[in-house]
C-alpha positions as CSV (number, residue, x, y, z in Angstrom):
1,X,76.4,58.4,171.2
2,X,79.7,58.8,169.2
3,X,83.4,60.1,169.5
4,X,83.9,62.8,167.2
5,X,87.6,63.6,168.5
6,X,88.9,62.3,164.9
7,X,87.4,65.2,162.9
8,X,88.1,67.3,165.6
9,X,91.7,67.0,165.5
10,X,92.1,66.7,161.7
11,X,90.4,70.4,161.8
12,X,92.6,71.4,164.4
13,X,95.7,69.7,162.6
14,X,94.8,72.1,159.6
15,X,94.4,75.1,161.0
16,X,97.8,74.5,162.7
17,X,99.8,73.4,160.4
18,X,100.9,77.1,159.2
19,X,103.0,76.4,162.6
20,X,104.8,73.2,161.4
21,X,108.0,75.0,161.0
22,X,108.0,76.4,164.6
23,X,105.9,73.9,166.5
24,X,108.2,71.2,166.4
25,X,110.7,69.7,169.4
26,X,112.4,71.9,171.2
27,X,116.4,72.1,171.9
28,X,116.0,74.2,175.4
29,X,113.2,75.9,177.0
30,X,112.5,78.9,175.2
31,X,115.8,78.7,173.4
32,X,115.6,79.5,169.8
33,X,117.8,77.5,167.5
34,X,120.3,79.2,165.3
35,X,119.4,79.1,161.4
36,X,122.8,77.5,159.6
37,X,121.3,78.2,156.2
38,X,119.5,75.8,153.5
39,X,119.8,72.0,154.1
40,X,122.3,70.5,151.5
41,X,120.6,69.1,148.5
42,X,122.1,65.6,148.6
43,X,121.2,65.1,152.2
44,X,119.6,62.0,152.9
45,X,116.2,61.9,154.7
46,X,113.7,59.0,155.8
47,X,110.6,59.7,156.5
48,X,107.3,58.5,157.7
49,X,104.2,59.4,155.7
50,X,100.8,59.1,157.8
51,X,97.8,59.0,155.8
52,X,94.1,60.1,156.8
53,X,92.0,57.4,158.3
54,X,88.8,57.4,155.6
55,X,85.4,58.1,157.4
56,X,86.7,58.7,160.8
57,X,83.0,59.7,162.0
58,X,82.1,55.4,161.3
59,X,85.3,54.3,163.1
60,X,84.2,56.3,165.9
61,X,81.1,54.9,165.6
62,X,82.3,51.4,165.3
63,X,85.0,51.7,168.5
64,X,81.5,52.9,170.4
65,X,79.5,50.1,169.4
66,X,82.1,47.7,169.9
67,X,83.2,48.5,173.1
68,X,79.6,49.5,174.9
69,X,78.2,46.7,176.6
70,X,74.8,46.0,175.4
71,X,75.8,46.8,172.0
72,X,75.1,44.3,169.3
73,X,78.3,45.5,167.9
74,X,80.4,44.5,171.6
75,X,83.6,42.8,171.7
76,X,83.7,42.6,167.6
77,X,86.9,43.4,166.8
78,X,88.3,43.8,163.5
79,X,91.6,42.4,162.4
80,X,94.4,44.4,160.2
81,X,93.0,43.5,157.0
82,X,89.3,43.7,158.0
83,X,90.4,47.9,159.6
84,X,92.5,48.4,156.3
85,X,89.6,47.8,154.0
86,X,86.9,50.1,156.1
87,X,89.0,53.0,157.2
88,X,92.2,53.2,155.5
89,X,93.0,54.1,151.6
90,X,92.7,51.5,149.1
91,X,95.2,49.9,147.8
92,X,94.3,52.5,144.1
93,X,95.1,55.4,146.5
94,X,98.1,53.8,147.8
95,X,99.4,53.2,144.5
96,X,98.9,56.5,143.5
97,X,100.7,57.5,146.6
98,X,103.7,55.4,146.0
99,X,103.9,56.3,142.2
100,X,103.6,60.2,143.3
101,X,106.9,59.1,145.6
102,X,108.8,57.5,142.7
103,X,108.2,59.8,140.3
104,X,110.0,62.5,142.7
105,X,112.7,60.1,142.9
106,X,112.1,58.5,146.2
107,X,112.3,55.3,147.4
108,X,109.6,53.5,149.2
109,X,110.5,51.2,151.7
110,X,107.9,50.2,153.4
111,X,103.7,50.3,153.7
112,X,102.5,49.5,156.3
113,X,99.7,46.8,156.2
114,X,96.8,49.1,158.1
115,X,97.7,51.3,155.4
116,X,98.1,54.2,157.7
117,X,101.8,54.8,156.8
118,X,104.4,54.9,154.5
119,X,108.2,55.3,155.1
120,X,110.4,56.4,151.9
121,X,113.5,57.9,151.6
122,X,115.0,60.4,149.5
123,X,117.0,63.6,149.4
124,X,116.2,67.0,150.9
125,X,116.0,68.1,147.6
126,X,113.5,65.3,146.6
127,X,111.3,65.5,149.5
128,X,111.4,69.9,149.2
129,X,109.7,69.5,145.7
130,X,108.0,66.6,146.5
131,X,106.1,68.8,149.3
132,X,106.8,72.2,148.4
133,X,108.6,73.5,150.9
134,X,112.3,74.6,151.9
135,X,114.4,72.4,154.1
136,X,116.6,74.5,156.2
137,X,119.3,73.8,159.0
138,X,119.4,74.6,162.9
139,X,121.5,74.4,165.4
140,X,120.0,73.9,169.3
141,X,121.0,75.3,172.2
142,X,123.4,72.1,172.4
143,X,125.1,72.3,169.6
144,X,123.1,69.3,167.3
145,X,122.6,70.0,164.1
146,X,119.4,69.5,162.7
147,X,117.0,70.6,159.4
148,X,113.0,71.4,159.6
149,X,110.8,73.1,156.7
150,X,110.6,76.2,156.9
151,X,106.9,76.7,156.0
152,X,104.2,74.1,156.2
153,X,104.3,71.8,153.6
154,X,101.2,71.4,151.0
155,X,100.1,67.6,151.5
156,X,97.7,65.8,149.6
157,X,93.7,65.0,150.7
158,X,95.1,61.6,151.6
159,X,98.4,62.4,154.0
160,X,97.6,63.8,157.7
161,X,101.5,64.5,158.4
162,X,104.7,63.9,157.0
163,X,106.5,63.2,160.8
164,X,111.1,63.0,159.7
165,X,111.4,66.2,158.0
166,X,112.0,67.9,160.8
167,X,114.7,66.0,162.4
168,X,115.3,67.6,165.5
169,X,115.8,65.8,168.8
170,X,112.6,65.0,170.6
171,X,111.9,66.5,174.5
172,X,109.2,62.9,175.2
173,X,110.2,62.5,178.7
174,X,109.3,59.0,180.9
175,X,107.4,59.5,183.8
176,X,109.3,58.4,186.5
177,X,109.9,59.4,189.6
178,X,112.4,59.7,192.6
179,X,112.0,60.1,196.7
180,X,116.3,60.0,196.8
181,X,116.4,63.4,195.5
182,X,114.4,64.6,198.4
183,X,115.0,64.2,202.4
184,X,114.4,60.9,202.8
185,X,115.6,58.7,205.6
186,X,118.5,56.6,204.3
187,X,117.8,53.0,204.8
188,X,118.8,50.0,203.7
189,X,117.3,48.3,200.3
190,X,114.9,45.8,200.8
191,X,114.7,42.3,198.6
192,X,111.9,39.5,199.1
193,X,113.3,37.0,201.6
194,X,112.7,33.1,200.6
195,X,109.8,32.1,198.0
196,X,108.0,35.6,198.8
197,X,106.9,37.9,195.7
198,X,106.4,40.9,197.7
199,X,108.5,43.0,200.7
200,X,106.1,44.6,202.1
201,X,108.1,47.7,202.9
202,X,106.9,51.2,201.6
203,X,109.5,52.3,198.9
204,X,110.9,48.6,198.1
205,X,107.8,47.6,196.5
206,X,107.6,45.0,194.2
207,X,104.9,43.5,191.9
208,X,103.5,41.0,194.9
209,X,103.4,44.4,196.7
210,X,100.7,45.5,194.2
211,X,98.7,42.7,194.3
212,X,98.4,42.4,197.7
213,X,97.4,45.4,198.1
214,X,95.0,45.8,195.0
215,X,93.3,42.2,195.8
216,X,95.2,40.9,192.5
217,X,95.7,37.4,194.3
218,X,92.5,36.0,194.2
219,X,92.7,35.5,190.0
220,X,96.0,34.0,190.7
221,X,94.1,31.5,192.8
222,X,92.0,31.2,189.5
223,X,94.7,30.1,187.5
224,X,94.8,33.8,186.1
225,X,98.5,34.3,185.7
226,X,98.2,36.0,181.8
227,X,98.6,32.7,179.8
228,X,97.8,33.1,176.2
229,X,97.5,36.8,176.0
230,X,100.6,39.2,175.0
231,X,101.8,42.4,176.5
232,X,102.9,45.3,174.2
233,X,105.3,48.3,175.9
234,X,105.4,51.1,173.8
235,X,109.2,53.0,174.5
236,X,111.7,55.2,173.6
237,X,114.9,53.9,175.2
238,X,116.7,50.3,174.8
239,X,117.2,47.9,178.0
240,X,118.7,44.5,179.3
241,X,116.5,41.8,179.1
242,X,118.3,40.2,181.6
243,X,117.1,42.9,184.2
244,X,113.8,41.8,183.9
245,X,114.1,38.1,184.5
246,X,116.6,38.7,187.4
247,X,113.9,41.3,188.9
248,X,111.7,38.2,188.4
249,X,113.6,35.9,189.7
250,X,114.9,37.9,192.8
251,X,111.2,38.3,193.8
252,X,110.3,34.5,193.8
253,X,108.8,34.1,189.9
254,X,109.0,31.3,187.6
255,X,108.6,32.8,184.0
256,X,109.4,31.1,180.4
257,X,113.2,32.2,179.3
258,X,112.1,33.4,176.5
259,X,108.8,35.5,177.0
260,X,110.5,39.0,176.1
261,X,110.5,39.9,172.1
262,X,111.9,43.3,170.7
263,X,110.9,45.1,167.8
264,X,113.5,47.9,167.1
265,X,111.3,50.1,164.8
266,X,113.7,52.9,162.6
267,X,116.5,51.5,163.8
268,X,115.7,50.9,167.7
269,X,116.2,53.2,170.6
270,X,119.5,54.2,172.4
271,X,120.7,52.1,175.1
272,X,123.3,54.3,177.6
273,X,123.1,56.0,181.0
274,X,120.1,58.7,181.4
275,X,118.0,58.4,178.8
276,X,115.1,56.2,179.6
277,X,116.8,52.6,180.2
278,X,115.2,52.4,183.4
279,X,112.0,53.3,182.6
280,X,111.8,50.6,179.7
281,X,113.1,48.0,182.4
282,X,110.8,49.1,184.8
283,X,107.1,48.6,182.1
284,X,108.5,45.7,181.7
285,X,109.1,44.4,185.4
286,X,106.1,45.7,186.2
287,X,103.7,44.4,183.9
288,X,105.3,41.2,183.4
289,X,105.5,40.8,187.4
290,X,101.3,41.6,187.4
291,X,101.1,38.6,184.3
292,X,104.0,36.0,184.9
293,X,102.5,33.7,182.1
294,X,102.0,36.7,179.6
295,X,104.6,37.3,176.6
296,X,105.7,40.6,176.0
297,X,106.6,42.3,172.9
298,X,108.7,45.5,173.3
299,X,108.5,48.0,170.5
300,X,111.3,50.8,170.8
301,X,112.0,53.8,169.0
302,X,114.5,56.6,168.4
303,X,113.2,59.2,170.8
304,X,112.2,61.7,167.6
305,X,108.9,62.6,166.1
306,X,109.0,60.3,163.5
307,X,110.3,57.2,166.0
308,X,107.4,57.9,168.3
309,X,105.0,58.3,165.5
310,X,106.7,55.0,164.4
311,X,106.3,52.8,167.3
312,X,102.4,53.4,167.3
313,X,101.7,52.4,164.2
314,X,104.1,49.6,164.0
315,X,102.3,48.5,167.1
316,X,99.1,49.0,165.9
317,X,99.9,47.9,162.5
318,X,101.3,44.2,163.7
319,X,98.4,43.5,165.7
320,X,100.6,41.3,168.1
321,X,99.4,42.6,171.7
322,X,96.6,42.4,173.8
323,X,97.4,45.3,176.0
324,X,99.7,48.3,175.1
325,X,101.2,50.7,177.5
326,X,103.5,53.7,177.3
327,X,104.8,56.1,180.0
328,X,106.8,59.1,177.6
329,X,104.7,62.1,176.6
330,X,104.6,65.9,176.8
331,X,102.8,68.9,178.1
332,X,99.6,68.3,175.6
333,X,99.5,72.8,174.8
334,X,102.9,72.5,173.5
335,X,101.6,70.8,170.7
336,X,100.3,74.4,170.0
337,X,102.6,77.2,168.7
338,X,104.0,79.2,171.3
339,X,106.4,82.2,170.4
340,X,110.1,81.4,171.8
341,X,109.1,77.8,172.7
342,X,108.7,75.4,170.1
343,X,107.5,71.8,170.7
344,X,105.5,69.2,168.3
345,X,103.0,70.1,165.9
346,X,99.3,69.8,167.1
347,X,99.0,67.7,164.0
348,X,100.6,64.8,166.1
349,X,97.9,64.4,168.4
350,X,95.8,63.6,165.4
351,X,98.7,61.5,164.1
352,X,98.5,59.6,167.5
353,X,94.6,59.5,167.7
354,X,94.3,57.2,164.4
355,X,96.5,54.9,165.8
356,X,95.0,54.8,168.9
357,X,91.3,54.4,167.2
358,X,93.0,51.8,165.4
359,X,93.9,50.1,168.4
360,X,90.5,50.2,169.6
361,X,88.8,48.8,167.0
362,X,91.1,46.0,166.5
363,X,90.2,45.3,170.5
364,X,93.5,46.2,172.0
365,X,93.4,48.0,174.8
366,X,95.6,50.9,175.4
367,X,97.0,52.6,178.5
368,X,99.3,55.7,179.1
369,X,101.1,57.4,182.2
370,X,99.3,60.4,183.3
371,X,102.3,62.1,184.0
372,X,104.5,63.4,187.6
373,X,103.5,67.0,187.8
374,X,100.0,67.0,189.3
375,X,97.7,69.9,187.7
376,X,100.8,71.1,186.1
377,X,102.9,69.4,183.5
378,X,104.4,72.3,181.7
379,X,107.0,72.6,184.3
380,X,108.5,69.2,183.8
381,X,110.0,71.4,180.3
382,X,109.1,75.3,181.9
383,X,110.4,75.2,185.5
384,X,108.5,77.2,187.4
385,X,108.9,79.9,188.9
386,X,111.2,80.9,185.7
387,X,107.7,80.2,184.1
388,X,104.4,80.5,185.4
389,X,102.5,77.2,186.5
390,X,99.3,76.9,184.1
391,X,96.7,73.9,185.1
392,X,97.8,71.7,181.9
393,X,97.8,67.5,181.2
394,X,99.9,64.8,179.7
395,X,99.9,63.6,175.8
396,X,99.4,61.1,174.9
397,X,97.3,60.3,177.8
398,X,94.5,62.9,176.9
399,X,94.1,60.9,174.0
400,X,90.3,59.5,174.7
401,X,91.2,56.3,173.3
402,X,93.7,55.7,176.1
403,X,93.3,54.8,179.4
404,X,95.0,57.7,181.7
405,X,96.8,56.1,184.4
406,X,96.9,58.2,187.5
407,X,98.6,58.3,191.0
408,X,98.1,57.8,194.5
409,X,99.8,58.0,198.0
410,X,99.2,54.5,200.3
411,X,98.5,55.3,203.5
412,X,101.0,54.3,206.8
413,X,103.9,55.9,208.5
414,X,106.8,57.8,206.2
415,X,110.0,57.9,207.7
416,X,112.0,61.0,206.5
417,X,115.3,62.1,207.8
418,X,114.5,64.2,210.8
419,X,110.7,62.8,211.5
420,X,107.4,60.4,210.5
421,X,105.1,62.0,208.4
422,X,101.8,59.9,208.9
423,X,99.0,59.4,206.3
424,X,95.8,58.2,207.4
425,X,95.0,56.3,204.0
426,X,95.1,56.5,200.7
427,X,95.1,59.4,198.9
428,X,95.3,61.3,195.9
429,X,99.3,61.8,195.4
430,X,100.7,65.2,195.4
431,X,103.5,66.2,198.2
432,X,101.7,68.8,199.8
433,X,101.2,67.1,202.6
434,X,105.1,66.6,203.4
435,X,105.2,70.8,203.3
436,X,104.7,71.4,207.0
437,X,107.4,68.8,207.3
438,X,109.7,70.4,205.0
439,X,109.1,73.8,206.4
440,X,109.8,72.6,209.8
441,X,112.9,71.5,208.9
442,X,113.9,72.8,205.6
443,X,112.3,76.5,206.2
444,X,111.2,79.1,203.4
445,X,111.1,78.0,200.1
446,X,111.7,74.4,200.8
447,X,108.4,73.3,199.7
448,X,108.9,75.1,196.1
449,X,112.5,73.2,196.2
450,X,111.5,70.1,197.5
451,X,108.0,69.1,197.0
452,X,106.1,71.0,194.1
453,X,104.2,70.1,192.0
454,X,105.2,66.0,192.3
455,X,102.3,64.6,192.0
456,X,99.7,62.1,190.0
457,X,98.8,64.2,186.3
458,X,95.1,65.0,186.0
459,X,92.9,67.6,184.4
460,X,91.4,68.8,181.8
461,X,92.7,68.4,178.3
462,X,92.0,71.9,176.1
463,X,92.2,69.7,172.8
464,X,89.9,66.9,173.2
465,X,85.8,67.5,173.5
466,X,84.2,65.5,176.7
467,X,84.2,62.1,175.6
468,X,80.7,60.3,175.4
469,X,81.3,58.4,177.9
470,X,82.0,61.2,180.7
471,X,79.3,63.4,179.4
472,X,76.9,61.5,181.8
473,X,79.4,61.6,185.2
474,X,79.5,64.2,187.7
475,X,82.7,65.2,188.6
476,X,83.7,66.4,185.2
477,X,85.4,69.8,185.1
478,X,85.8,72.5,182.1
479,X,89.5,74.1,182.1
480,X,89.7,76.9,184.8
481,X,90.1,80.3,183.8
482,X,93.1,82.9,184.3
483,X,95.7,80.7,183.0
484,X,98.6,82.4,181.2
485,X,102.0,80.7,180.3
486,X,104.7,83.5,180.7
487,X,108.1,83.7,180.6
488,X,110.8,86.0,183.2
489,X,113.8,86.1,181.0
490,X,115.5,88.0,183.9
491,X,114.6,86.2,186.6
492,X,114.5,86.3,189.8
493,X,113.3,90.2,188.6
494,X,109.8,89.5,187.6
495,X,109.3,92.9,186.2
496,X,110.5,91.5,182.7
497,X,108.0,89.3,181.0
498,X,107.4,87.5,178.1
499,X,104.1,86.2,177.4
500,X,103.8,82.8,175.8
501,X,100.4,81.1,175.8
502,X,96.7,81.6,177.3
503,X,95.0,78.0,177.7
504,X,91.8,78.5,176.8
505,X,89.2,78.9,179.6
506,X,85.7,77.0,179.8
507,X,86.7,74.2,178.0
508,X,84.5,71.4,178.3
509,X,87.3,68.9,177.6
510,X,88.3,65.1,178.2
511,X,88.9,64.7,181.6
512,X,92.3,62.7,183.2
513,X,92.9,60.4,184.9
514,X,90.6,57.6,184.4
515,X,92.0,55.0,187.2
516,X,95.0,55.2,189.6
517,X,96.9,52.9,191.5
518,X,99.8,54.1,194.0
519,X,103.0,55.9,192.5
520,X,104.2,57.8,194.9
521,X,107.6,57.2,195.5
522,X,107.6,57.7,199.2
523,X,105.4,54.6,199.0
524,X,106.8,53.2,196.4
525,X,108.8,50.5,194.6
526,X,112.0,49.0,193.5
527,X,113.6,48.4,189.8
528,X,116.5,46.7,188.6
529,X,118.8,48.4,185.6
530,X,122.2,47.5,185.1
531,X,123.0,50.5,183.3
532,X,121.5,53.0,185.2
533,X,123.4,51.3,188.9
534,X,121.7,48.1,189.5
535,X,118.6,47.6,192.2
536,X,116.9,51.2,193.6
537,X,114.2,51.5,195.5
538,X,112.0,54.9,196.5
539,X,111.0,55.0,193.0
540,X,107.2,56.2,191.7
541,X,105.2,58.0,189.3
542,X,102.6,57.4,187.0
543,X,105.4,55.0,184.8
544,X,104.5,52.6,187.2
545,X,100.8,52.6,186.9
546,X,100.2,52.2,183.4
547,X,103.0,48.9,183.1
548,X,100.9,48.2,185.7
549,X,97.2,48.1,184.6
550,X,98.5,47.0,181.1
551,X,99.2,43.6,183.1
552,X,96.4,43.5,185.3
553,X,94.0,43.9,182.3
554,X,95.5,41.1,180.3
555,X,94.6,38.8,183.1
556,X,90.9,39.9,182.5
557,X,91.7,39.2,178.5
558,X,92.6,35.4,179.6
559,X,90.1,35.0,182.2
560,X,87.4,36.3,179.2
561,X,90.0,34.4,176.2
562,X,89.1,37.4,174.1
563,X,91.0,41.2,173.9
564,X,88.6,43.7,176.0
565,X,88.8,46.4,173.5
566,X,88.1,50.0,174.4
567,X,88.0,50.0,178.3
568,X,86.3,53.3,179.4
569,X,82.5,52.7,178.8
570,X,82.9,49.3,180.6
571,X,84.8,51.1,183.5
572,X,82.5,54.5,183.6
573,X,79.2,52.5,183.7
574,X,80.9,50.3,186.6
575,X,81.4,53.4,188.0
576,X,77.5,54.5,187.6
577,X,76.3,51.1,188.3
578,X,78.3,51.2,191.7
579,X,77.0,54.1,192.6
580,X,73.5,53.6,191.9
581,X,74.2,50.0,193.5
582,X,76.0,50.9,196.1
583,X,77.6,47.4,195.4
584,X,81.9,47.1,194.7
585,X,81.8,46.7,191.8
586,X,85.8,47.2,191.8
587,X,86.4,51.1,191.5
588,X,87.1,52.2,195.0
589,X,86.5,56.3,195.3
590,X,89.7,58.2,196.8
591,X,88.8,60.6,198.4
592,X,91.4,62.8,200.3
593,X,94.1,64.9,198.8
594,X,95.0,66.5,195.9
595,X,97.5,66.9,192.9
596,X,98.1,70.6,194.0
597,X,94.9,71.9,192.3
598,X,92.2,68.7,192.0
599,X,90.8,67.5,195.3
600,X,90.3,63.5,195.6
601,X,86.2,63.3,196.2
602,X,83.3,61.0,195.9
603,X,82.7,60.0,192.2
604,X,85.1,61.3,189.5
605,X,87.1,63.7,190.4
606,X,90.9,65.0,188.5
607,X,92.9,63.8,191.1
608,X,92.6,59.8,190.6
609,X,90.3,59.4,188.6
610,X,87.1,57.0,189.0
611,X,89.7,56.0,191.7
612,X,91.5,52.7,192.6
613,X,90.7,49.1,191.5
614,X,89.7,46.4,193.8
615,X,90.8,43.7,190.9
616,X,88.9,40.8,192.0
617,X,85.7,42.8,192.2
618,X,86.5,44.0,188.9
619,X,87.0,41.1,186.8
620,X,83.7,39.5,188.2
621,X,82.0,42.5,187.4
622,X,83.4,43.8,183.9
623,X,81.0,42.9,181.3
């Protein structure tokens, strides 16, 4: 059995793309942006030019194959070179490419060596003939001035997407979360005493919390501490270095002074208050916490199409990493075109996919936050109930070449302000179960304010086909019907609407998550960011789970001294086997709450997942 999502997604890409001019990032929700006439001729533009992968259905094929135990084809990855000359152009098509490019007057700066991507630069005038479209000029609802075409432009057989000509400020939000903005008991932040890695006190977490708790400890006891392998982060906001070895050093580790690289791709990523600093600090603290011997490569971004196209491929592209994770993403339907709301192109979900495949077959393995808004991830952009709530998941984390990190509640007593809200164990994480608190002591409409819909992201994607390795597992869902985005311009009178999008019903799509660990931030853990106020605790979300796994996982790479490649049809026949077995075979169901929609149950279920790890068991048992 195969992945087809590649031709999928190119077909999708092209029947979309008469959208590019109005599916692109937005400036507000539902805000249209004000048209300041043609772009001036002389303006200068970079931009980066992704290319088709060539026979997508054989790299599907040959990520299967490789990453299916059993397999004569598993664990053989390919390097750069050995992926550029199966599935990219050749170097004649690149040539023709670049000479295309030069005879329009623009400059090529760079090709990338999986021959995936190009970055030139030129004029709006060059790259408006070059294409043949219009560049025109906006202004958002905050006043920044950007251009966009202003109909699709007409690419060659060879280019999948031209990601810089629209230039507009991305909405890629972290997925991080916060128990201070709700009524929480103030308490006093928590640090490991003495030579102790963890605290073990819900909401001051650390990374010795984790691996007490998810039976991490016992590879340390191996000698399984990362050694050899690298960690990549994938981000769109600077940090301090610094903050990372002090977070290491205040919870009791020894790591090398200079384990932390940085790649600034298109010019690196904006380091100030508020816009992401703390979530790159935190990947990092968190996965280099889980792998103290690992290095870590940091590749960060200008948070705009083209940077987070960028990132991937430079990431992809330098082969560096082991393990790869990123925690920014959006609401995967407003990569359709929805009247009055315009996000990115759909295209860029194909854009993504190739880099991702690439990643796969090159054996790195490749996980992404699930998101913070249970069933419902348009209303981290849509707030509801301005906008309705439609069941809706997390890109890039639909992606089926990426392992979907998802979120849980631990179990224990949680002190809040007035009382102690007790859960029995752990459970799938959405704060429903604080809204007979809340309502107690907050009254009507508290739980709308407070509580909803925090929670761990899972569902079905409406983009991506049931991978092959789900196809076989109960517990997989189609999209639910009756599920209309619309808009109340005038609210709170709801007899005004505006109707956006329908998700499509009966969708037998990729399921999310694929594994959780706790993120919850009730339960959850602390970070260190300078810029953003120094040490805070009561912090959660999925952006802790996927720094997470990408460290726990490059353990495994050491303890096997090879990459692990594709992870879900190792983890999804562990998840068979066990049940079959009845032996732990490291995937622990949870089976209790819910994200506000998905119920946690035995097997695979939207909520967590094929549940929590049990590490040790893991390890021994992955192939």
């Amino acid at each position: 059995m195969t992945l087809k999502p590649s031709r999928r997604a190119i077909a999708a890409a092209t029947l979309f793309l008469a959208s590019f001019a109005t599916a692109s990032p937005i400036g507000g929700p539902g805000a249209a942006p004000l048209d300041a006439g043609p772009t001036a001729p002389a303006t200068p533009i970079t931009v980066s030019i992704v290319l088709k992968v060539q026979n997508p259905d054989a790299l599907d094929r040959f990520v299967a194959s490789s990453s299916t135990p059993g397999s004569p084809g598993f664990r053989n990855f390919l390097s750069v070179q050995q992926f550029r000359e199966r599935f990219a152009p050749s170097d004649d098509q690149i040539r023709q490419i670049t000479n295309d490019l030069k005879r329009a007057g623009i400059t090529v700066d760079q090709v990338y060596d999986n021959h995936l991507l190009i970055s030139a630069t030129g004029t709006a005038d060059q790259f408006s003939q070059a294409f043949a479209t219009t560049l025109r000029d906006y202004v958002d609802a905050k006043g920044r001035r950007f251009h966009r075409p202003d109909h699709a432009p007409q690419l060659s057989d060879l280019i999948l997407y031209v990601a810089g000509l629209n230039s507009q400020q991305s909405t890629f939000k972290p997925h991080l979360s916060s128990a201070r903005a709700s009524p929480v008991a103030p308490h006093k932040l928590v640090l490991p005493q003495g030579n102790s890695t963890a605290t073990g006190v819900s909401g001051d977490f650390t990374t010795g919390d984790v691996a007490n708790i998810y039976n991490v400890n016992p590879l340390y006891a191996r000698g399984l501490d990362g050694r050899g392998t690298t960690i990549g982060i994938v981000t769109l906001a600077g940090f301090l270095p610094q903050d990372c070895y002090d977070y290491w050093s205040a919870i009791g580790l020894k790591v090398k002074p200079n384990r932390i690289t940085q790649v600034h791709v298109d010019g690196g990523a904006e380091i100030a208050p508020n816009v992401g600093v703390v979530e790159t600090s935190l990947d990092v603290q968190q996965s280099g916490g889980l792998a103290p011997g690992a290095k870590i490569v940091v590749y960060d971004a200008p948070n705009t199409e083209a940077g987070f196209v960028d990132v991937f491929y430079k990431a992809v592209s330098d082969n560096r990493v082991d393990t790869l994770s990123v925690s920014w993403g959006s609401a995967e339907i407003f990569n359709y075109a929805i009247p009055g709301v315009s996000f990115e192109s759909v295209a860029l979900m194909a854009v993504y996919h190739q880099a991702f495949a690439e990643a796969a077959a090159q054996g790195i393995s490749a996980f992404a936050a699930s998101g913070d808004y249970g069933a419902y991830e348009t209303i981290d952009t849509l707030p509801y109930p301005k906008f309705t709530k439609v069941l809706s998941v997390l890109s890039p984390a639909s992606d089926p070449y990426i392992i979907a990190a998802g979120g849980t509640t631990l179990g224990g007593d949680i002190a809040l302000y007035y009382d102690t809200v007790h859960v029995p164990g752990e459970r799938v994480w959405g704060w429903d179960y604080l809204s007979d608190y809340v309502l107690t002591w907050y009254g009507p409409g508290s739980v709308d304010s407070f509580l909803f819909p925090s929670g761990g992201g899972g569902g079905v994607s409406v983009f991506w086909p049931v991978p092959f390795y789900q196809r076989a597992l109960p517990g997989i869902r189609a999209s639910e019907p009756n599920q209309q985005l619309v808009k109340y311009p005038n609210y709170p009178d709801l007899s005004v609407q505006q109707y956006l999008f329908t998700v499509p019903a009966g969708v037998r799509g990729r399921n999310l998550p694929d594994v959780s660990l706790n993120a919850d931030p009730y339960t959850g853990y602390l970070i260190l960011s300078t810029i953003d106020g120094g040490w805070s605790d009561y912090n959660g979300g999925t952006s802790f789970v996927a720094p997470q796994m990408n460290g726990i996982f490059s353990l495994f790479v050491q303890a096997r001294g090879s990459r692990l490649g594709l992870l879900h049809p190792q983890l999804y026949g562990l998840k068979l086997l066990q049940q079959l077995s009845g032996r732990d075979l490291g995937l622990r169901d949870i089976t209790t709450g819910d994200n506000w929609f998905y119920v946690g149950a035995p097997g695979y279920d939207p909520g967590t997942g094929l549940g929590v790890l049990n590490v040790n068991a893991l390890e021994r048992a992955l192939p």
